[in-house]
N, C-alpha and C positions, 0 to 999 in steps of 0.2 A: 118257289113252291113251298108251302108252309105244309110242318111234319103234321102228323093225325098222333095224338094225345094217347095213351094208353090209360083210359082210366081205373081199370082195375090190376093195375100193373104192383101198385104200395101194394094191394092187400096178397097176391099173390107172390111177392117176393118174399113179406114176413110166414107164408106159411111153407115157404121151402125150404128143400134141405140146402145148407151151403156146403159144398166139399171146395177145401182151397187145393191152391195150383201150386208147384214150385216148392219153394222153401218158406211156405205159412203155415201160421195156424192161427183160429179163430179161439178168442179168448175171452172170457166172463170176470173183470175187473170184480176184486172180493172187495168189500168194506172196508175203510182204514182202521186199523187197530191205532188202541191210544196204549201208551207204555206208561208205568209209573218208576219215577226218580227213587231211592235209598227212603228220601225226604217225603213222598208223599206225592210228589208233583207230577200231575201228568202232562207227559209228553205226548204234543200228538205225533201223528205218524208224516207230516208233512214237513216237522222239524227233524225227520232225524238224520242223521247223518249220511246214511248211504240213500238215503232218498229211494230204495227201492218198493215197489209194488209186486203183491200177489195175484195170482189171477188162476181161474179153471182152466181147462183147456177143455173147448167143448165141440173143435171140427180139428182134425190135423189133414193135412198133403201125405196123398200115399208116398210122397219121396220123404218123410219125417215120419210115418209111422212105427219108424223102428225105432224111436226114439222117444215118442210122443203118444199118449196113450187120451183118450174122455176123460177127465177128471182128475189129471197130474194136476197140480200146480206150478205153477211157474214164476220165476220172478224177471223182471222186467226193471228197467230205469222210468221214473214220471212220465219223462216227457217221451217214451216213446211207442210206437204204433199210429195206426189209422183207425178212428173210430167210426160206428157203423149201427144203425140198430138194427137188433135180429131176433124177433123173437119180442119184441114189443120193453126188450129193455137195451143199453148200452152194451156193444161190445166191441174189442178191439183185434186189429189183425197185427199178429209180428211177425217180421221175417227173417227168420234166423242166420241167412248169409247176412243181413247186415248186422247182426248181436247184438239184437234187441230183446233177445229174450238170454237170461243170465245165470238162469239155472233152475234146478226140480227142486224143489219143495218139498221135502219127507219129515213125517212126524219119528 
């Protein structure tokens, strides 16, 4: 028996809300920043060292809200989360029992 299609199903997924489950949060990966050397030289952000990424936080798990706020940032390692779009640009899910996500971000 072959399934029946949902075909307004994309457009009604990007216009809802997502609330995560468990130990996630949804996240809005920010731009790479480039750094400059002593010497002038810019480093970009894919060379450096700790390799780590910023990102919004823009859904948290009521089991992380005490923790996790809309618009903390967070850092993260590259390669990790599930990427997902929402909202008609990229975003990423982490899951903090596995620590993927590395810490707040304060100015």
């Amino acid at each position: 028996m072959k399934r029946k299609a949902f075909p307004n199903f994309a457009k009604t997924v990007k216009s809802m809300k997502i609330i995560p489950v468990g130990q996630k949060i949804l996240v809005k990966p920010l731009e790479a920043k480039e750094t400059k050397s002593s010497g002038g030289i810019i480093i970009p952000e894919s060379v450096a060292v700790a390799d780590l990424r910023e990102a919004e936080v823009v859904e948290v798990s009521p089991d992380l809200a005490h923790k996790y706020s809309e618009g903390d940032h967070v850092l993260y390692p590259s390669k990790a989360g599930l990427g997902q779009e929402y909202n008609g640009s990229l975003h990423l899910w982490l899951r903090e029992n596995l620590e993927e996500i590395w810490g707040l971000a304060k100015n």
